[in-house]
PQR file of N, CA, C, O and H, with PARSE charges and radii, in Angstrom:
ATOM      1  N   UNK A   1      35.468 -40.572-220.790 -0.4000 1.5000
ATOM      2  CA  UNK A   1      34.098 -40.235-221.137 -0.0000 2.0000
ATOM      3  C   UNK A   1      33.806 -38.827-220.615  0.5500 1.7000
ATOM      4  O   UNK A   1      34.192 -38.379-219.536 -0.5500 1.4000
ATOM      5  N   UNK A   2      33.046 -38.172-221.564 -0.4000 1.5000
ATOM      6  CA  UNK A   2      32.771 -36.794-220.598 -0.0000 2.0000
ATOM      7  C   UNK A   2      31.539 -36.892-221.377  0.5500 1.7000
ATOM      8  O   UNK A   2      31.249 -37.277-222.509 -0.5500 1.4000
ATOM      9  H   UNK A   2      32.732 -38.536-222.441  0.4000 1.0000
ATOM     10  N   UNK A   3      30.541 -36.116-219.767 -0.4000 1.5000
ATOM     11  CA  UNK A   3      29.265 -35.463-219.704 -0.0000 2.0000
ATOM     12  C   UNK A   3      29.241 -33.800-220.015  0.5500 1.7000
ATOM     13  O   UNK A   3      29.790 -32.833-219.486 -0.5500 1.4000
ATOM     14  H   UNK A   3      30.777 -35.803-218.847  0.4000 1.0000
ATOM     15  N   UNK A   4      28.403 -33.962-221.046 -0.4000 1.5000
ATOM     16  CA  UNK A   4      28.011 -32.801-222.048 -0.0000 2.0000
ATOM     17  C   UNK A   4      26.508 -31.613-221.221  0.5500 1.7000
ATOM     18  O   UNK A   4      25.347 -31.983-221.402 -0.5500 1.4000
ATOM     19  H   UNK A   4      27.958 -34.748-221.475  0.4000 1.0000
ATOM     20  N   UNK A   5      26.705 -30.667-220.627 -0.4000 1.5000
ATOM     21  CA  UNK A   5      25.765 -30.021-220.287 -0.0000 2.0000
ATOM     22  C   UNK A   5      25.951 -28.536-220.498  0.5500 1.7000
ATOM     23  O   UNK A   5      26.876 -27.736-220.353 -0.5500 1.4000
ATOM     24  H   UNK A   5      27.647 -30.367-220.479  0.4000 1.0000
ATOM     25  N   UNK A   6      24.568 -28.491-220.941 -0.4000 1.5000
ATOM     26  CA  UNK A   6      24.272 -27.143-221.887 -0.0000 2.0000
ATOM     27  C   UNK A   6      22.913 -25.878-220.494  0.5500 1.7000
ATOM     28  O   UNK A   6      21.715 -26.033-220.257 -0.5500 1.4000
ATOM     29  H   UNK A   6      23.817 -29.141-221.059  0.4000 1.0000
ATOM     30  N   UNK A   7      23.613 -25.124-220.116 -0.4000 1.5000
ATOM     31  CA  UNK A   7      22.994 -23.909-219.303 -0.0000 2.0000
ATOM     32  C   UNK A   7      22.083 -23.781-220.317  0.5500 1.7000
ATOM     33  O   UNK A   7      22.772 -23.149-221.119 -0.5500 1.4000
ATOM     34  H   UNK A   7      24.586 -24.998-220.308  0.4000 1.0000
ATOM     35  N   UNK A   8      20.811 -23.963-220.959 -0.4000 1.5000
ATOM     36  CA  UNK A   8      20.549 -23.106-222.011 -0.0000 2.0000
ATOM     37  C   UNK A   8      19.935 -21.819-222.045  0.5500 1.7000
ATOM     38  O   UNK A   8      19.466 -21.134-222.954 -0.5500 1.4000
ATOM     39  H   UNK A   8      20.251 -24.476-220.308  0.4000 1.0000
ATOM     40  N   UNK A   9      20.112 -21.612-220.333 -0.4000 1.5000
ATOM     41  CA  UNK A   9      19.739 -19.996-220.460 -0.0000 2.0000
ATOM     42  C   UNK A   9      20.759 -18.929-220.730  0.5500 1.7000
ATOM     43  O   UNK A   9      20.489 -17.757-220.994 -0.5500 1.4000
ATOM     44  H   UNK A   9      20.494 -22.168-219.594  0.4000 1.0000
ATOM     45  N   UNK A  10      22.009 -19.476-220.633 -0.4000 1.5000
ATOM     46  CA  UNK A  10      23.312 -18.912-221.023 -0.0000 2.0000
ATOM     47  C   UNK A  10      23.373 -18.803-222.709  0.5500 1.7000
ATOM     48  O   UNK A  10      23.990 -17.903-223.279 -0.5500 1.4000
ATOM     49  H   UNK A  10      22.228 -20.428-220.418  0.4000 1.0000
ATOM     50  N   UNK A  11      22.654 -19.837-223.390 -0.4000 1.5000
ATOM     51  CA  UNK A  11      23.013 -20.027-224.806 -0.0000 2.0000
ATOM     52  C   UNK A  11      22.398 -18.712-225.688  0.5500 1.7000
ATOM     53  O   UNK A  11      21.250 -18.269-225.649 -0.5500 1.4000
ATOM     54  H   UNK A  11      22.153 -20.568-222.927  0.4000 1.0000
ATOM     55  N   UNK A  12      23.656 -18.195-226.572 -0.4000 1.5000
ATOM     56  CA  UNK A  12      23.017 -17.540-227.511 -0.0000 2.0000
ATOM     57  C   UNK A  12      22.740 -18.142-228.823  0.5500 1.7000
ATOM     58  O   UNK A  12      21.915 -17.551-229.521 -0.5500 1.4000
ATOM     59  H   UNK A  12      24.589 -18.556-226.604  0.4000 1.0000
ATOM     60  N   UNK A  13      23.051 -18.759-229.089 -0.4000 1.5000
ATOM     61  CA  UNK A  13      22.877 -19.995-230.124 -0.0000 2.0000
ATOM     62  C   UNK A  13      24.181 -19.259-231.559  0.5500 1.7000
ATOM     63  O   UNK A  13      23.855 -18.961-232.709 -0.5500 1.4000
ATOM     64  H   UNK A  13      23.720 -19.239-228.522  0.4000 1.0000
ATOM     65  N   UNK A  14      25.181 -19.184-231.128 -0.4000 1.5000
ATOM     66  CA  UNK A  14      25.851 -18.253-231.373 -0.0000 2.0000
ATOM     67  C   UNK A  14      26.957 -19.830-232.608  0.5500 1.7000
ATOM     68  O   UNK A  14      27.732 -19.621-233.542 -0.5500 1.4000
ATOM     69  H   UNK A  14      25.446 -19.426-230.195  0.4000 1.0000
ATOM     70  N   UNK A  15      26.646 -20.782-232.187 -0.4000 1.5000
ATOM     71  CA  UNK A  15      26.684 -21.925-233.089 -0.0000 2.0000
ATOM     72  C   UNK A  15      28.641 -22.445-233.365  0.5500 1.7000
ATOM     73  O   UNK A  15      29.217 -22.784-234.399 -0.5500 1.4000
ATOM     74  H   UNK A  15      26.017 -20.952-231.429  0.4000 1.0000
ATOM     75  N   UNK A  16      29.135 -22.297-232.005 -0.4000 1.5000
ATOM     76  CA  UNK A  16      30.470 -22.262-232.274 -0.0000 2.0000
ATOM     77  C   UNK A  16      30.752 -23.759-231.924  0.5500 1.7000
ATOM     78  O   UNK A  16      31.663 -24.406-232.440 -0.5500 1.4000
ATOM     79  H   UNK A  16      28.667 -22.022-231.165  0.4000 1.0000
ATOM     80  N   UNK A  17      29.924 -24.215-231.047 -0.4000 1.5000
ATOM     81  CA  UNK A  17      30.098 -25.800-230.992 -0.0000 2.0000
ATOM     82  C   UNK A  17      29.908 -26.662-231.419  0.5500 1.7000
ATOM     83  O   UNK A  17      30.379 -27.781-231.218 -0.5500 1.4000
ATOM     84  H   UNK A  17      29.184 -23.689-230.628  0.4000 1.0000
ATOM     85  N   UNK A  18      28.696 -26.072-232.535 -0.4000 1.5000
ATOM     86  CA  UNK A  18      28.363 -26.878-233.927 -0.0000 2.0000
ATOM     87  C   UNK A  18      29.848 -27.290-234.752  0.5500 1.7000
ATOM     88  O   UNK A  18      30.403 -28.347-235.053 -0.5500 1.4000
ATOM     89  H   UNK A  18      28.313 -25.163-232.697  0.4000 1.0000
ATOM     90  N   UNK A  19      30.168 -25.698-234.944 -0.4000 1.5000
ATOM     91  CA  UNK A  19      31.591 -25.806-235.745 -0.0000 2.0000
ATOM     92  C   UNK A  19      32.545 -26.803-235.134  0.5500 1.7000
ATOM     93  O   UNK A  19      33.384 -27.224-235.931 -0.5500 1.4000
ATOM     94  H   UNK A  19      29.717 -24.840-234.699  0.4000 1.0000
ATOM     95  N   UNK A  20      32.597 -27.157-234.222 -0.4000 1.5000
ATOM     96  CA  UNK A  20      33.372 -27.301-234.034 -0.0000 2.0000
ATOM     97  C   UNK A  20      33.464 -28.927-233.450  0.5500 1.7000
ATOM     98  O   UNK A  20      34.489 -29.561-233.198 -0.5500 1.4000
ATOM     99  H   UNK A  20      31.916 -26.815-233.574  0.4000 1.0000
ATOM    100  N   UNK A  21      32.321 -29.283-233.350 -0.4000 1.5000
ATOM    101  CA  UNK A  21      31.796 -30.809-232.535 -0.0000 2.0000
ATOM    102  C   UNK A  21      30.608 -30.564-233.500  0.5500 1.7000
ATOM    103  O   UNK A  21      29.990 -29.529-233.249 -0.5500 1.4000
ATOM    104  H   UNK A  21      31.488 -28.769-233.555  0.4000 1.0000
ATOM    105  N   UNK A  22      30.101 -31.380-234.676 -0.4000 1.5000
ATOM    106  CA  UNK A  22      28.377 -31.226-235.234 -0.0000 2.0000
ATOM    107  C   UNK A  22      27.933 -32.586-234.996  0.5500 1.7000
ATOM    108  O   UNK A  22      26.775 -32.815-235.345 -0.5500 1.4000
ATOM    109  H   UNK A  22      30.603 -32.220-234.879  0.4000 1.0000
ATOM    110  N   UNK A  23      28.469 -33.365-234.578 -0.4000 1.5000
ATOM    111  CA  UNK A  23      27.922 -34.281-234.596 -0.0000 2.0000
ATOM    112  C   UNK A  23      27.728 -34.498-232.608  0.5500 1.7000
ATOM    113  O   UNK A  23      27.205 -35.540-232.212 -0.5500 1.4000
ATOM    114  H   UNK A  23      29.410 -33.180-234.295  0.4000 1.0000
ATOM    115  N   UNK A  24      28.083 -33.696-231.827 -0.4000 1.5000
ATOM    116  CA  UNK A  24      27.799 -33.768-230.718 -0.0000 2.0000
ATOM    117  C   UNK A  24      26.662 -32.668-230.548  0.5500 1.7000
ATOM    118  O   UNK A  24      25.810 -32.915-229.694 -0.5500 1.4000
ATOM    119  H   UNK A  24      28.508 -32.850-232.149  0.4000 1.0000
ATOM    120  N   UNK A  25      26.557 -31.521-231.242 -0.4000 1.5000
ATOM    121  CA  UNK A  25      25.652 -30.336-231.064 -0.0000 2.0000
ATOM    122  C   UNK A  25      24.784 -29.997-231.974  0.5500 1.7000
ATOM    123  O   UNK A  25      25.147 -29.991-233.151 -0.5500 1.4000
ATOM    124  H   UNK A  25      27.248 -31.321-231.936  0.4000 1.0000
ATOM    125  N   UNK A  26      23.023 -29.530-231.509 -0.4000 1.5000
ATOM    126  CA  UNK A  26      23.030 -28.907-232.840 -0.0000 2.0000
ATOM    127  C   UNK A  26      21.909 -27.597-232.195  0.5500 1.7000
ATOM    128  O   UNK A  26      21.979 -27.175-231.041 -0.5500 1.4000
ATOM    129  H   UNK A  26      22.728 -29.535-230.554  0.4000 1.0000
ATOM    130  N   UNK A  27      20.927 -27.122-233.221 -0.4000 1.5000
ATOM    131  CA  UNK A  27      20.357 -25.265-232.441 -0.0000 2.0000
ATOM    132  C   UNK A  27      18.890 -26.173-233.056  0.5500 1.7000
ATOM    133  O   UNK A  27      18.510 -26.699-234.102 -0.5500 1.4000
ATOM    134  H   UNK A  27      20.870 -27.465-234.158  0.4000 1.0000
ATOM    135  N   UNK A  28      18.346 -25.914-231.471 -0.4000 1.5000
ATOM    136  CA  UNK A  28      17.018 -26.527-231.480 -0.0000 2.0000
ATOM    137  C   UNK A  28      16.416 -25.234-232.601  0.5500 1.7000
ATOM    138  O   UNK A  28      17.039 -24.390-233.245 -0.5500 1.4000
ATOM    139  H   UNK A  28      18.656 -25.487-230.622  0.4000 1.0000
ATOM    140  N   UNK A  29      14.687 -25.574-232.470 -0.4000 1.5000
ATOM    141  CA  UNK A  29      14.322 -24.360-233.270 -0.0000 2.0000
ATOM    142  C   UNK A  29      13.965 -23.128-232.891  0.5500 1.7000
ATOM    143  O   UNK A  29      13.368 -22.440-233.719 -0.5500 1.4000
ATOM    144  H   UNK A  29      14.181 -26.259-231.946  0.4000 1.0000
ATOM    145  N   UNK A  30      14.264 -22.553-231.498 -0.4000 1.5000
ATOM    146  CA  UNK A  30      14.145 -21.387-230.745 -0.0000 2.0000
ATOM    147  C   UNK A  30      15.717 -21.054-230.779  0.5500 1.7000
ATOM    148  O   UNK A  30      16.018 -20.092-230.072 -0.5500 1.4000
ATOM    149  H   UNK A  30      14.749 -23.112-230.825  0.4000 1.0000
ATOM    150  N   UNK A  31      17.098 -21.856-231.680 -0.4000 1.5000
ATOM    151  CA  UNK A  31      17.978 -21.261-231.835 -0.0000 2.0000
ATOM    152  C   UNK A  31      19.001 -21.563-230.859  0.5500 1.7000
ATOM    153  O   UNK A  31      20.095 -21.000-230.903 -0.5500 1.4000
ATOM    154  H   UNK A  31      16.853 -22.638-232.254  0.4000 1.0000
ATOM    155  N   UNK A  32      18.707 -22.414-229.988 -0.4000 1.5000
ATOM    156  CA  UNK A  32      19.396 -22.746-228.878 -0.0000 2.0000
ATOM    157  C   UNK A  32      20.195 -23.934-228.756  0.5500 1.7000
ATOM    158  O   UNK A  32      19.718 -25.026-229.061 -0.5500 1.4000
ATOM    159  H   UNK A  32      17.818 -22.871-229.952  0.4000 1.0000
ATOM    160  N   UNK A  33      21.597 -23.789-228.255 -0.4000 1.5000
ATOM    161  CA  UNK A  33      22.653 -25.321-228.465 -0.0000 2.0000
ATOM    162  C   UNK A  33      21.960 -26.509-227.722  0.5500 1.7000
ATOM    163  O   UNK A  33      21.581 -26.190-226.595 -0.5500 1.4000
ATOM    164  H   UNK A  33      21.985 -22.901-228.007  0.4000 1.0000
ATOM    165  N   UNK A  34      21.701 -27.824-228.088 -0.4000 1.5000
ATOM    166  CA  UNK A  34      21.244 -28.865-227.509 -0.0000 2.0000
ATOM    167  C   UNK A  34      22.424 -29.529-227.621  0.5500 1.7000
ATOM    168  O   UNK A  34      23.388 -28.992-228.165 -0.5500 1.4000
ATOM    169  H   UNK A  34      22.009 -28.083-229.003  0.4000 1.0000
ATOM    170  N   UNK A  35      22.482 -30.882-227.073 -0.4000 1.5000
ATOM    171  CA  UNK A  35      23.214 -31.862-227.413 -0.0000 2.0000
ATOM    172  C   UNK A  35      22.321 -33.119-227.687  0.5500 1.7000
ATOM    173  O   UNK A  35      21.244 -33.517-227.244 -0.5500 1.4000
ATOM    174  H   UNK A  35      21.698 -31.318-226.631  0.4000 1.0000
ATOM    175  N   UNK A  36      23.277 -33.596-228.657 -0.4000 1.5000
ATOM    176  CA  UNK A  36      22.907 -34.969-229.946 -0.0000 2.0000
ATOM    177  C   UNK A  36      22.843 -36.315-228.661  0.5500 1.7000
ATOM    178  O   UNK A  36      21.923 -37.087-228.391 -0.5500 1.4000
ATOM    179  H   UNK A  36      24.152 -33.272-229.017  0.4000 1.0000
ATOM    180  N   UNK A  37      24.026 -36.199-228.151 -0.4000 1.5000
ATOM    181  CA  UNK A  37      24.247 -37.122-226.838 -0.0000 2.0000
ATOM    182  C   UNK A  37      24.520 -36.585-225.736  0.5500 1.7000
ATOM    183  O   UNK A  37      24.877 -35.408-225.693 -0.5500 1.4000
ATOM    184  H   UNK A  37      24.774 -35.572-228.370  0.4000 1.0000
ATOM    185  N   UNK A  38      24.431 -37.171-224.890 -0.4000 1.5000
ATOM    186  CA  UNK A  38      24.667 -37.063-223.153 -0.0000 2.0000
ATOM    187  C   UNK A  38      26.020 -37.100-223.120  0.5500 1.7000
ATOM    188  O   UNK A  38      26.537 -36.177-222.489 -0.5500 1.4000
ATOM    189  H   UNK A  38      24.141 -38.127-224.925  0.4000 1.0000
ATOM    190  N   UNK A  39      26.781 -37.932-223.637 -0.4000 1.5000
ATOM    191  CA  UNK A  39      27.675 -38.277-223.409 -0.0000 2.0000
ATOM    192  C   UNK A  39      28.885 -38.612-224.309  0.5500 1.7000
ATOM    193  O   UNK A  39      28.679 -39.241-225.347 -0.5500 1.4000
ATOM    194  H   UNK A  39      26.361 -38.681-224.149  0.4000 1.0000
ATOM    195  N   UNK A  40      30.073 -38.249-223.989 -0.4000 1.5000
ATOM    196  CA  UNK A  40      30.850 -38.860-225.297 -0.0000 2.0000
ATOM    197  C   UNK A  40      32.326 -39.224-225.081  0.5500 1.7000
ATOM    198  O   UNK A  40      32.841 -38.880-224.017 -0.5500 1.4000
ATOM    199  H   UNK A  40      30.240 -37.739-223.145  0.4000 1.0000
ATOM    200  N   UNK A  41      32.902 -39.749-225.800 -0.4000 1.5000
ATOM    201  CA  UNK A  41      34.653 -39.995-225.518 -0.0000 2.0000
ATOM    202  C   UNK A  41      34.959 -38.487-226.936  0.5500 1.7000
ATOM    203  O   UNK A  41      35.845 -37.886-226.329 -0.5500 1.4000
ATOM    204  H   UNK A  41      32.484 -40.029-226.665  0.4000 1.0000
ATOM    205  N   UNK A  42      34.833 -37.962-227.787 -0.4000 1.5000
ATOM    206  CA  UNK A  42      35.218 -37.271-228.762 -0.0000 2.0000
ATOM    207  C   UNK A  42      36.008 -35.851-227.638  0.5500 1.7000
ATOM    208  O   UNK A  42      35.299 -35.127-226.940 -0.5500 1.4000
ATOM    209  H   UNK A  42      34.113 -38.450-228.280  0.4000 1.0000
ATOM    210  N   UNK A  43      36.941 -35.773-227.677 -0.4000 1.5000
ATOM    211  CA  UNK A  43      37.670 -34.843-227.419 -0.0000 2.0000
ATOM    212  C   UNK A  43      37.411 -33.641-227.959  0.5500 1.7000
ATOM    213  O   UNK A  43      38.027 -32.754-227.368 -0.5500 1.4000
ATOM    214  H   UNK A  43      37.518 -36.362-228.244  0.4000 1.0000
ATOM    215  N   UNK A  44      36.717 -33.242-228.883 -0.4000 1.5000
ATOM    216  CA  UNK A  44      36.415 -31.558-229.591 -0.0000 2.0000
ATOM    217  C   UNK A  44      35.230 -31.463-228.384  0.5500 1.7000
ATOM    218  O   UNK A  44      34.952 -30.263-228.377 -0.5500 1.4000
ATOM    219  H   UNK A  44      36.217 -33.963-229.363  0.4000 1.0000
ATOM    220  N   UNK A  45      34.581 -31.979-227.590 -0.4000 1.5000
ATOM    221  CA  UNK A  45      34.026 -31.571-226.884 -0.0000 2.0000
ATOM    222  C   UNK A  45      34.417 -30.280-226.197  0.5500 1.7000
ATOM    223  O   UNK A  45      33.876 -29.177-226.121 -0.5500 1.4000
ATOM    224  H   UNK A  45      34.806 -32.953-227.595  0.4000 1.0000
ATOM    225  N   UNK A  46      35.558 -30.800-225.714 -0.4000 1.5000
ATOM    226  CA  UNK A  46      36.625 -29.870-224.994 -0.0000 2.0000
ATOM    227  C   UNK A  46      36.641 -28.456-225.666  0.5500 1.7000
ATOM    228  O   UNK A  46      36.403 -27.358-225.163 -0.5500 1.4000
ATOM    229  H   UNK A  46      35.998 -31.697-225.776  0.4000 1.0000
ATOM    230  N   UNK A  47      37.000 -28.805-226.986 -0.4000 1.5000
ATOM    231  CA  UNK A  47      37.081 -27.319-227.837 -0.0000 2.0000
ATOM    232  C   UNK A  47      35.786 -26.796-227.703  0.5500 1.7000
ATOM    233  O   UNK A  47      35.614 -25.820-226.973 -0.5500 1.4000
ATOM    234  H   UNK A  47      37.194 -29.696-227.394  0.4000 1.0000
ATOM    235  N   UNK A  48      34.736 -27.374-228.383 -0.4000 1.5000
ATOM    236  CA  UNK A  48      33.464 -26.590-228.193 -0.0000 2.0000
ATOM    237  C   UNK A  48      33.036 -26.395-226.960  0.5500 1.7000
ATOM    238  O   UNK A  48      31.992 -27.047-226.921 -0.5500 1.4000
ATOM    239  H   UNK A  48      34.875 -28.167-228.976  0.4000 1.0000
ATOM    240  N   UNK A  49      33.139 -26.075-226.289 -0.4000 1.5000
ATOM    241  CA  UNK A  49      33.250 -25.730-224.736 -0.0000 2.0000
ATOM    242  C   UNK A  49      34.070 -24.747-224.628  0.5500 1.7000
ATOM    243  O   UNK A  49      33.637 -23.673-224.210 -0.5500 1.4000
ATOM    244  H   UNK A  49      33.986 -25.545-226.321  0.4000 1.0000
ATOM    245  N   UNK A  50      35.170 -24.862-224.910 -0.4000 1.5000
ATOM    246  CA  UNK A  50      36.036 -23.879-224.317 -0.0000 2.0000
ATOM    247  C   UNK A  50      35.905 -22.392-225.350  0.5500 1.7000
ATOM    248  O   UNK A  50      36.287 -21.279-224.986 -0.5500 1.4000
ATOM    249  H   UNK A  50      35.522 -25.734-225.250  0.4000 1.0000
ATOM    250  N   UNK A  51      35.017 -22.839-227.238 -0.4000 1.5000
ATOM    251  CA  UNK A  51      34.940 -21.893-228.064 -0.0000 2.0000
ATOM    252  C   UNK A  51      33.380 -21.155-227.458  0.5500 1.7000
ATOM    253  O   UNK A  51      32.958 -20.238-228.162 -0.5500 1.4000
ATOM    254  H   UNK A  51      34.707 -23.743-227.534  0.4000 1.0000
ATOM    255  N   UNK A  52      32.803 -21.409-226.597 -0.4000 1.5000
ATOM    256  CA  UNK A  52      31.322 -21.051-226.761 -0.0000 2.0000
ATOM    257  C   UNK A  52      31.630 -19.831-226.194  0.5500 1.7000
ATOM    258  O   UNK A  52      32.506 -19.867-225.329 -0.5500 1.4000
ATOM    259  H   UNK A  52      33.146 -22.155-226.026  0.4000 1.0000
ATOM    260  N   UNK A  53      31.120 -18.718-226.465 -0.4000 1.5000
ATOM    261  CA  UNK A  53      30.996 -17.500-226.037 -0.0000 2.0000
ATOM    262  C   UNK A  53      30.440 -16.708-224.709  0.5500 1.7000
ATOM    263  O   UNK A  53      30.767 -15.641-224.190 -0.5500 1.4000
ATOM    264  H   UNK A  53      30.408 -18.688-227.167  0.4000 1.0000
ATOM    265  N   UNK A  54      29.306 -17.853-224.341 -0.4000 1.5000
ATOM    266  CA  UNK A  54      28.636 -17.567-223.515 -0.0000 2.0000
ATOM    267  C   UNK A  54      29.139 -18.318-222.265  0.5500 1.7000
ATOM    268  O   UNK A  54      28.690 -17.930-221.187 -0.5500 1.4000
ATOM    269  H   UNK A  54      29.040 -18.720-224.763  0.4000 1.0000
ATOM    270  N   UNK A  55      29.825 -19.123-222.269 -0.4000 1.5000
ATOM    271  CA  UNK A  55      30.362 -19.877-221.055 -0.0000 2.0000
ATOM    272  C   UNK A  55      29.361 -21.224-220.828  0.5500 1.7000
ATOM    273  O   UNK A  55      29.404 -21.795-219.739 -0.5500 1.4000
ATOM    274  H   UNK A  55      30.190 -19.438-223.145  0.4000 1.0000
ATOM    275  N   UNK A  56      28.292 -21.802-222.091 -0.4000 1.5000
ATOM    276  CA  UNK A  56      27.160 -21.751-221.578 -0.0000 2.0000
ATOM    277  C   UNK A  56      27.437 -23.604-221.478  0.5500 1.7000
ATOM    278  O   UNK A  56      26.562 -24.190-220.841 -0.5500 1.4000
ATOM    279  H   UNK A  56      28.257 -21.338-222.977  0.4000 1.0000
ATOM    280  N   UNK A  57      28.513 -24.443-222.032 -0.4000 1.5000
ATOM    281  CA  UNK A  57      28.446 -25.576-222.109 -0.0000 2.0000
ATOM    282  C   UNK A  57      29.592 -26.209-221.084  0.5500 1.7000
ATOM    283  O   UNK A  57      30.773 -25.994-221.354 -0.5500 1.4000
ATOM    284  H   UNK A  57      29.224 -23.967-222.549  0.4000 1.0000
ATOM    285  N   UNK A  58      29.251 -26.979-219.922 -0.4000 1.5000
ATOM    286  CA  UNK A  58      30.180 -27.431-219.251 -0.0000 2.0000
ATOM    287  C   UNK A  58      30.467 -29.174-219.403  0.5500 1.7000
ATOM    288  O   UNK A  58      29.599 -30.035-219.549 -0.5500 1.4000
ATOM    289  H   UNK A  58      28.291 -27.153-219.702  0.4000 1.0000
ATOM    290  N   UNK A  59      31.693 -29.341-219.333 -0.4000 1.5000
ATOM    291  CA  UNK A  59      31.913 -30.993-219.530 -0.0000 2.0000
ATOM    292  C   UNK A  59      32.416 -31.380-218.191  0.5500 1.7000
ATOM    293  O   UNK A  59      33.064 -30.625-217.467 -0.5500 1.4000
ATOM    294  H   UNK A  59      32.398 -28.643-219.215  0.4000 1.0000
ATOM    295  N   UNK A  60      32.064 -32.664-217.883 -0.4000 1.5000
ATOM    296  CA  UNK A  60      32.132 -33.229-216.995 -0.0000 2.0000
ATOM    297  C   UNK A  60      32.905 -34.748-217.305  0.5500 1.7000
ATOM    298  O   UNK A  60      32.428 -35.657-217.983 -0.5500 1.4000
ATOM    299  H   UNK A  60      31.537 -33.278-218.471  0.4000 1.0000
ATOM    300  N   UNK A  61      34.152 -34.744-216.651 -0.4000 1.5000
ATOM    301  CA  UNK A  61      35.182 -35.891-217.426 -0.0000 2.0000
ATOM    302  C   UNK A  61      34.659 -36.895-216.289  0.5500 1.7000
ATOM    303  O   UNK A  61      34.842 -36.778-215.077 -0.5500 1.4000
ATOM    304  H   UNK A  61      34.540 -34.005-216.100  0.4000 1.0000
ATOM    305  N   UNK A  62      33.876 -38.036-217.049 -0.4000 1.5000
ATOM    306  CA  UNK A  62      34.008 -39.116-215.831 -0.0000 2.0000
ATOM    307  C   UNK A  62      34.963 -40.668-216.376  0.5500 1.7000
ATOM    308  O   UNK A  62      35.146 -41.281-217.428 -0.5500 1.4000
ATOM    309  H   UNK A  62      33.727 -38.131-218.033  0.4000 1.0000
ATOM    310  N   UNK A  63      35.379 -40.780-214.919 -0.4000 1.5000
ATOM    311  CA  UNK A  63      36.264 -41.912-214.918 -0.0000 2.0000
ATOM    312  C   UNK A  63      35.649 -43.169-215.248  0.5500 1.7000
ATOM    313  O   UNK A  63      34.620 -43.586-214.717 -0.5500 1.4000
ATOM    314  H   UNK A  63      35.230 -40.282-214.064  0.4000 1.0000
ATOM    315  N   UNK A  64      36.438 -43.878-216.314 -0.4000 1.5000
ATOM    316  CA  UNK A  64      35.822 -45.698-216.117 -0.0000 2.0000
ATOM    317  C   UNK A  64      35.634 -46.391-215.482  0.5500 1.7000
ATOM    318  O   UNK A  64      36.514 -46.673-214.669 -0.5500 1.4000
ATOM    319  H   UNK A  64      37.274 -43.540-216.745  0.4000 1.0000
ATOM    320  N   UNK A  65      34.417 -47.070-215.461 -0.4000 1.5000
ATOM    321  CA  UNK A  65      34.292 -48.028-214.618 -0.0000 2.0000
ATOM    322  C   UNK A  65      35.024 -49.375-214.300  0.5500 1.7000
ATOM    323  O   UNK A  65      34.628 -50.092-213.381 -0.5500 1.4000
ATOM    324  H   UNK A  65      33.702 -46.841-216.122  0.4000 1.0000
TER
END
């Protein structure tokens, strides 16, 4: 499972995690990356994270209970 958190003062809404995860991300209406969920097992997380430009989305892998 990993926890999805968005700096959004880092965000340029530059929309690379959309591409790349849309069903985990989307650009509120000031243009800025939100997330759909808190939380997720989807592995492109990883990618959209690691594609964002701004550094601005960090994941947090937590272990099962």
């Amino acid at each position: 499972m990993y926890k999805i958190v968005i700096d959004r003062s880092l965000c340029s809404g530059y929309g690379s995690c959309i591409d790349l995860a849309p069903g985990l991300f989307e650009l509120d209406d000031t243009g800025t990356a939100t997330v759909r969920v808190g939380e997720s097992t989807d592995p492109a997380v990883i990618d959209a994270a690691s594609a964002c430009p701004m550094a601005a989305i960090s994941i947090i892998e937590q272990k099962a209970a």
